[in-house]
C-alpha positions as CSV (number, residue, x, y, z in Angstrom):
1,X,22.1,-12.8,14.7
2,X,19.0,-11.7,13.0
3,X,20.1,-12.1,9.9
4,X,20.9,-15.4,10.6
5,X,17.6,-16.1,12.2
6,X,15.5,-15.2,9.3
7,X,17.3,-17.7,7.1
8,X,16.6,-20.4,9.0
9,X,12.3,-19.4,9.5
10,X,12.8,-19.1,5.5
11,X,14.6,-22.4,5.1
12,X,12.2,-24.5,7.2
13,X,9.2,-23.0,7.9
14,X,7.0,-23.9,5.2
15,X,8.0,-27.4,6.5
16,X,7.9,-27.0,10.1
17,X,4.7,-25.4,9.6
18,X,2.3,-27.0,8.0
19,X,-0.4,-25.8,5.4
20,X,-3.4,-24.6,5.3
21,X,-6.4,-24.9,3.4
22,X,-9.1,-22.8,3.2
23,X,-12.7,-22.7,0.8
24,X,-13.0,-20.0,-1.1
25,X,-15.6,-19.2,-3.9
26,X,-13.7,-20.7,-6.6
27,X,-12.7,-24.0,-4.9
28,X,-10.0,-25.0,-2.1
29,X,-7.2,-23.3,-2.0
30,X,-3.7,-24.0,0.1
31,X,-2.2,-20.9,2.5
32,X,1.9,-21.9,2.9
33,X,3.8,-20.2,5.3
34,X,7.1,-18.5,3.0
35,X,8.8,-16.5,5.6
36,X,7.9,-16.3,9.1
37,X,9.6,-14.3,12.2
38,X,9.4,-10.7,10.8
39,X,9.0,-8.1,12.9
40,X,5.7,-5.2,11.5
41,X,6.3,-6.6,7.8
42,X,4.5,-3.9,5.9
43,X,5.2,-4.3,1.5
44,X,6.5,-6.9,-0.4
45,X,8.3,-6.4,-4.1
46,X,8.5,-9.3,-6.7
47,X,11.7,-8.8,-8.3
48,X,12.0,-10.6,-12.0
49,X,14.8,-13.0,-10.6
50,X,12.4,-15.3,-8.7
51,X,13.3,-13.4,-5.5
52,X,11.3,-10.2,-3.9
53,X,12.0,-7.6,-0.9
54,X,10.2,-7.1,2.3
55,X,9.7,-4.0,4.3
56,X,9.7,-4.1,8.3
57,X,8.3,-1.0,9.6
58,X,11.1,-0.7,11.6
59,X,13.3,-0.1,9.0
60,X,14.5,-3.1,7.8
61,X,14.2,-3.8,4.2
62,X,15.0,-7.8,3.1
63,X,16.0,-9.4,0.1
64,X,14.9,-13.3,0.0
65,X,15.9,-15.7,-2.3
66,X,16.3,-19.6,-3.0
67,X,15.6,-20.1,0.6
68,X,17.8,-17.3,2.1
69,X,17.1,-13.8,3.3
70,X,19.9,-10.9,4.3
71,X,19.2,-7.3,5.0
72,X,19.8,-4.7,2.1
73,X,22.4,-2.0,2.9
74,X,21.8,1.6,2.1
75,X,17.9,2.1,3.3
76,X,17.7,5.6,4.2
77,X,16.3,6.6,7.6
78,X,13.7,6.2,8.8
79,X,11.2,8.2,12.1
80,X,9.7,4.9,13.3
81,X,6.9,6.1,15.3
82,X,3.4,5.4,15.3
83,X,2.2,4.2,12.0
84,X,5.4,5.9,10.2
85,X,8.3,4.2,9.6
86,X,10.1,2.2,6.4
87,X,6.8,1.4,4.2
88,X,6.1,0.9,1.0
89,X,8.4,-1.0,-2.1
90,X,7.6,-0.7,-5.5
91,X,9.6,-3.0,-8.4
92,X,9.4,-1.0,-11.5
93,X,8.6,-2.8,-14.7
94,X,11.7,-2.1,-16.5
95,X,14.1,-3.8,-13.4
96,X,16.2,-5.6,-14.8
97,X,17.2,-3.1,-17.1
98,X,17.8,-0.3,-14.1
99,X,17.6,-1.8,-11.5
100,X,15.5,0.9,-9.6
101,X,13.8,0.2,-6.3
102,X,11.2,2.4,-4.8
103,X,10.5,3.4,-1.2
104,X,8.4,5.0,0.7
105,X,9.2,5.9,4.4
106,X,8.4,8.8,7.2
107,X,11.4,10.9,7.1
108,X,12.4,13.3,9.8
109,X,12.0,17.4,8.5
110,X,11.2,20.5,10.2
111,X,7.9,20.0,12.0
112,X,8.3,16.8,13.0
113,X,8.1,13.7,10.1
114,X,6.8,13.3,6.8
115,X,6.2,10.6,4.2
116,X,9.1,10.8,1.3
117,X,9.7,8.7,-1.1
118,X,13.3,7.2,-2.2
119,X,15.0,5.5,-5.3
120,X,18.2,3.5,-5.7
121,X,20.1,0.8,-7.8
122,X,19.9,-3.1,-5.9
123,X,23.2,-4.7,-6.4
124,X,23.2,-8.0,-8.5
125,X,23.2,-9.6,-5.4
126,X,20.8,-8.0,-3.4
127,X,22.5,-7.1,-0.7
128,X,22.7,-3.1,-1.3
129,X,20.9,-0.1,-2.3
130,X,23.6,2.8,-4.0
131,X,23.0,5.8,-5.4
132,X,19.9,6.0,-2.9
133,X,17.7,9.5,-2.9
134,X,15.0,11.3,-2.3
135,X,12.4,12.1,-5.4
136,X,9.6,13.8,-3.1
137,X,8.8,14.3,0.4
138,X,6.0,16.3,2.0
139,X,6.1,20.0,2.3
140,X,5.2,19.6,5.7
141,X,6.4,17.5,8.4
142,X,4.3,17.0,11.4
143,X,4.6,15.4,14.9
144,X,1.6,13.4,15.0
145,X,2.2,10.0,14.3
146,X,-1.0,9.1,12.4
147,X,-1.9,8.5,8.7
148,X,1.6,8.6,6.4
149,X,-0.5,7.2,4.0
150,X,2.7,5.5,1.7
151,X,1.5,3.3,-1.5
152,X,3.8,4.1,-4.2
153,X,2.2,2.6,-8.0
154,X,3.5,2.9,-11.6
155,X,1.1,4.4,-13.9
156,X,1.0,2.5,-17.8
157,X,3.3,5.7,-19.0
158,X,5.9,4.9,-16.2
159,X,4.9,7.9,-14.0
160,X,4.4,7.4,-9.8
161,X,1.4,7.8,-8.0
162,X,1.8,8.2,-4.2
163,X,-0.3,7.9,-1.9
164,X,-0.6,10.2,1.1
165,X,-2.6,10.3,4.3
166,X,-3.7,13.8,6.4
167,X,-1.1,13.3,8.8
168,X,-4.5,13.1,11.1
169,X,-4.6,17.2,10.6
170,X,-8.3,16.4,8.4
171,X,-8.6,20.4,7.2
172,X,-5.2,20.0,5.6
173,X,-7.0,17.6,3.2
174,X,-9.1,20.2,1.7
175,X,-5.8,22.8,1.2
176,X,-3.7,22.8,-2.4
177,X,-1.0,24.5,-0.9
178,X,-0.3,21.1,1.5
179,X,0.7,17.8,0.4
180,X,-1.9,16.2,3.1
181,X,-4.6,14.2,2.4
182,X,-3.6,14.0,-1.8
183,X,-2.5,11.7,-4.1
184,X,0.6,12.8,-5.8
185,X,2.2,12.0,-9.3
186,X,5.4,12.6,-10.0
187,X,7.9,11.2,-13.0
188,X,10.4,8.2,-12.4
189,X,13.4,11.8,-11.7
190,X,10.9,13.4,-9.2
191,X,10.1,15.9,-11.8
192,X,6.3,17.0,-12.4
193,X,4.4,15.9,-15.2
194,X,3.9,18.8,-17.2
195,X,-0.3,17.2,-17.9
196,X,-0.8,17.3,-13.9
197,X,-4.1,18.8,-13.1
198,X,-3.0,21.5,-11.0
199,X,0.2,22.7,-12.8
200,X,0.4,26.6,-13.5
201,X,-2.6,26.8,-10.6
202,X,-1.8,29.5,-8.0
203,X,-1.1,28.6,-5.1
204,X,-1.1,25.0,-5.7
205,X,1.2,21.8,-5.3
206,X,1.8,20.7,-8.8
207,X,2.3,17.3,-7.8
208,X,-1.0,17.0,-6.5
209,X,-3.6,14.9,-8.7
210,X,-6.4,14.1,-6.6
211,X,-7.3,15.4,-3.1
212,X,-9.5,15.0,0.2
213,X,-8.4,11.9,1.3
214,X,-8.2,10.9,4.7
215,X,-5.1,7.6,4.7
216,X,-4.6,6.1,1.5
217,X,-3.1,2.4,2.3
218,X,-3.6,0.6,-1.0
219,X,-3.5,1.1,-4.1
220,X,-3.5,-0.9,-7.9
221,X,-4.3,-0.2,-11.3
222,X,-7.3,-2.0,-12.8
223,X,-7.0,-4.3,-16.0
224,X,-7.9,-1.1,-18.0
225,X,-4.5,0.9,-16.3
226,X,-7.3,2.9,-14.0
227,X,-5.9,3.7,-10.5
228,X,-8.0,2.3,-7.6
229,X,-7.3,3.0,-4.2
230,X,-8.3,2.1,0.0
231,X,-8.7,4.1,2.4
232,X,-9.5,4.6,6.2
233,X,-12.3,6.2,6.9
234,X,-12.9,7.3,10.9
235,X,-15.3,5.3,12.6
236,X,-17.0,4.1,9.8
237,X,-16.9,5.2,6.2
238,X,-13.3,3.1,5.1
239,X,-13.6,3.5,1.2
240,X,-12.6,2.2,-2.1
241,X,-12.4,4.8,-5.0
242,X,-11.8,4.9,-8.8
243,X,-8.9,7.9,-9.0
244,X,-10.0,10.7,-11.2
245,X,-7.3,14.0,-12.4
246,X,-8.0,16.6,-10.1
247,X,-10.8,14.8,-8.6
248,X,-11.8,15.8,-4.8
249,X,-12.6,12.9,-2.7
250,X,-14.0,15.0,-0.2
251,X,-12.4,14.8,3.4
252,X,-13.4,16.0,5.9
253,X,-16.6,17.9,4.6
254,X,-17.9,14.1,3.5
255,X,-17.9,10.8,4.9
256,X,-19.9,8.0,5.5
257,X,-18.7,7.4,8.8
258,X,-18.6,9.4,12.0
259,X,-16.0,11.1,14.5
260,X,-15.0,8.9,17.2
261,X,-16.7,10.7,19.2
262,X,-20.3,9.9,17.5
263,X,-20.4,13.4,16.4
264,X,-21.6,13.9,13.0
265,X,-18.5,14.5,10.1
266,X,-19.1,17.5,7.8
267,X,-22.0,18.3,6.0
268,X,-23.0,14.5,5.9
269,X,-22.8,12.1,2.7
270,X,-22.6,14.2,-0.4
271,X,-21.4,18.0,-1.5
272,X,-21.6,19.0,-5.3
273,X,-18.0,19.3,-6.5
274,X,-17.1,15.8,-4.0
275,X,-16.7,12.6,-5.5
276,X,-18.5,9.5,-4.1
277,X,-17.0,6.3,-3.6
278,X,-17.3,2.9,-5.6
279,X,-17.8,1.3,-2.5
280,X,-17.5,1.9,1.4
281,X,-17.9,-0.6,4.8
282,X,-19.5,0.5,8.0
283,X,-18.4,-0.6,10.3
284,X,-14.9,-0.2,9.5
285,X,-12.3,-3.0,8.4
286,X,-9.2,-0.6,8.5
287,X,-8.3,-1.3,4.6
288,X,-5.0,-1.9,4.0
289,X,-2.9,-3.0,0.7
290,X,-5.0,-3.9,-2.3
291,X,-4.7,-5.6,-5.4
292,X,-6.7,-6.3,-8.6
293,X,-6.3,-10.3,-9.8
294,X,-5.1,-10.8,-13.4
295,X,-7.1,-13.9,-13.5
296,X,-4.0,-16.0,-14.0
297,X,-4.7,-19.0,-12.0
298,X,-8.6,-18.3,-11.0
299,X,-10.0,-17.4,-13.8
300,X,-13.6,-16.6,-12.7
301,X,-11.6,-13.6,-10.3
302,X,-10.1,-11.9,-13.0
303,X,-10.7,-8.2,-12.3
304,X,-12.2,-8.2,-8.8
305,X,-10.4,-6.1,-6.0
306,X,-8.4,-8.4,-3.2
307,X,-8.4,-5.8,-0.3
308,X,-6.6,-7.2,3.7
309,X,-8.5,-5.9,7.1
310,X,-6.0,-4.8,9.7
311,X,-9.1,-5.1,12.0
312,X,-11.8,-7.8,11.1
313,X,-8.8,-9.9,10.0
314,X,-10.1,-11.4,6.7
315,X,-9.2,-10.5,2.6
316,X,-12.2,-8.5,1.2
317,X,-12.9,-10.1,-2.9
318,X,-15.0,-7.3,-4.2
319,X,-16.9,-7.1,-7.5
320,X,-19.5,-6.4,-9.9
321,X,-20.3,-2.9,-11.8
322,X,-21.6,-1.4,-8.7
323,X,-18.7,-2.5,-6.3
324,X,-19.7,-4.8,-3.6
325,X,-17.6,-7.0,-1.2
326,X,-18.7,-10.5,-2.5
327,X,-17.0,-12.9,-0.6
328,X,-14.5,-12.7,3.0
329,X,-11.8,-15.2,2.6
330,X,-10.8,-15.7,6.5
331,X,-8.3,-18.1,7.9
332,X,-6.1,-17.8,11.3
333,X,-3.5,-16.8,8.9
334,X,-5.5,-13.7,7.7
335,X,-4.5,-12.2,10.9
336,X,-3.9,-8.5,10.3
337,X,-3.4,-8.6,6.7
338,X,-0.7,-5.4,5.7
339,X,-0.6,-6.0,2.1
340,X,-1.8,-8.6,-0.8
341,X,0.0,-8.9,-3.9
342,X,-0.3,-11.3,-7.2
343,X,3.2,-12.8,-7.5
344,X,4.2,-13.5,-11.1
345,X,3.0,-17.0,-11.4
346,X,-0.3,-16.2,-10.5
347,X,-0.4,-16.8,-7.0
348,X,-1.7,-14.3,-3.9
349,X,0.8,-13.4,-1.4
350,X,-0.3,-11.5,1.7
351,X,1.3,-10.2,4.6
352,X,0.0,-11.2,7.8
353,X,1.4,-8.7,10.8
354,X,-0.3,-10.8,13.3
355,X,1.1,-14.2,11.9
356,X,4.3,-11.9,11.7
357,X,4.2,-14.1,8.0
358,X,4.3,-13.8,4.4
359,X,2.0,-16.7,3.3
360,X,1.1,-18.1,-0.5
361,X,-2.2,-18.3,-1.5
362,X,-2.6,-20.9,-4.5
363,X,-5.0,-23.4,-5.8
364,X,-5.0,-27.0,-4.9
């Protein structure tokens, strides 16, 4: 009966419900409903067909297409509970030639859960995953149900960054011998890349490639292939940073925000050997997914960084050479925006948990 219900929110509710239209910076701009109904939407995957997939937290991952929607067989298992659950999909460029789909999801292993990260093969008709395994999955599992991070993005020479949050245990962040708190890369067979930065180090993760990171929830690679990434600070101090090899981002011993309790974080700001961030809001928006615009159909954004708020409900456009948020584009269908995506056309797609939508962003 789901199933069935989801077809008919995709078949009629761009018509039932109408459009809206919202001024932005570069002129009016129309926000369709595509699919309404979903229950925690969290990623959406363009596919080269013309259709894409959908995540539900939940564990449901959906195939739509011409108007109709079904869910995929074969998604592995998932620990819904707290912010884990089924997460991130990835579309690799070379699809249609593997047919390899990418997922990211909290996966149950001793201590408690972890994030992990799947692949398998989409059958010509969407409906199934085979062949579906595991490439990575934390060292660790823990019971908390906080900060599974779970962006998955393909570097320019095919290898996988993903993303992973502290698992809300903030010293872990600071410890090589923990997958907490890092940013992982790892080839398209789960192998490691022999040029990692912390390969034949003692008593390090060779996966790792950057570290001190609090809960990475976007991620994109810039025009130039550079890796950008959002993050959630505590109270105070979300960030956006430029990804360095073997950089150190610094949590917990920096931050620009503050324990919940008010209580200083660290030794404050900056430590030598710490990166600093392009840019960071206080108060905090929650960051969630984030993309960089081609340009495609707005021109004048090519380049700048599209990033949702979970809690102010807006998109953050951010720009310039010292990284600033320029404009808040802000709508009632900005409602809790889970992730923002350029579709192939051009357009901007975003996910809006609140809405419980997927809605089209597109010039008039």
């Amino acid at each position: 009966m789901r199933a069935i219900l989801i077809v008919i929110t995709i078949l009629f509710g761009a018509s039932a419900v109408s459009a809206q239209f919202v001024q932005t910076s570069a002129g009016k701009v129309e926000l369709t409903p595509m699919v309404t109904g979903l229950d925690e939407p969290w990623s959406i995957g363009f596919l080269p067909d013309g259709g894409y997939l959908v995540t539900e937290r939940e564990g449901n991952l959906l195939f739509v297409n011409d108007g109709a929607s079904k869910n995929v067989r074969g998604v592995p298992r998932v620990v819904a509970s707290g912010q884990g659950g089924l997460l991130d999909v990835m579309i690799p460029r070379n699809f249609s030639q593997t047919r390899d789909v990418f997922l990211s999801y909290s996966k149950a292993m001793s201590g408690g859960a972890g994030t992990a990260v799947a692949v398998g093969q989409l059958s010509l008709d969407g409906g199934t995953l085979s062949n579906i395994r595991d490439l990575f999955q934390m060292n660790r599992g823990s019971n908390s149900g906080r900060h599974f991070g779970s962006r998955i993005v393909e570097a320019e020479d095919g290898t996988l960054f993903v993303m992973l949050g502290e698992r809300g245990d903030a010293s872990a962040a600071q410890d090589l011998t923990l997958h907490h708190g890092s940013l992982i890369r790892i080839n398209r067979d789960g192998s490691i890349p022999r040029d990692n930065p912390f390969v034949g180090q003692a008593g390090a993760l060779p996966e790792i490639y950057s570290y001190g990171h609090r809960n990475i929830q976007g991620g994109a690679l810039d025009l130039h292939g550079t890796l950008w990434t959002a993050e959630h600070g505590a109270q105070g101090g979300d960030e956006i940073n430029s990804i360095r090899k073997g950089a150190n981002y610094g949590w917990p011993v920096i931050s620009f925000g503050v324990h919940y309790s008010g209580e200083k974080i660290g030794k404050g700001t900056a430590q030598a050997g710490m990166e600093q961030p392009a840019h960071y809001w206080d108060p905090s928006i929650a960051p969630s997914g984030l993309m960089i615009y081609s340009g495609k159909l707005w021109p004048q954004w090519r380049g700048d960084l599209f990033v949702g708020s979970l809690k102010f409900d807006y998109i953050s456009r951010l720009a310039g050479d010292n990284l600033r948020e320029v404009e808040q584009l802000k709508s009632t269908e900005t409602e809790r925006v889970r992730d923002i995506v350029e579709a192939p056309d051009g357009a901007i797609w975003f996910i809006s948990v609140g809405r419980k939508a997927i809605y089209r962003m597109a010039p008039i």
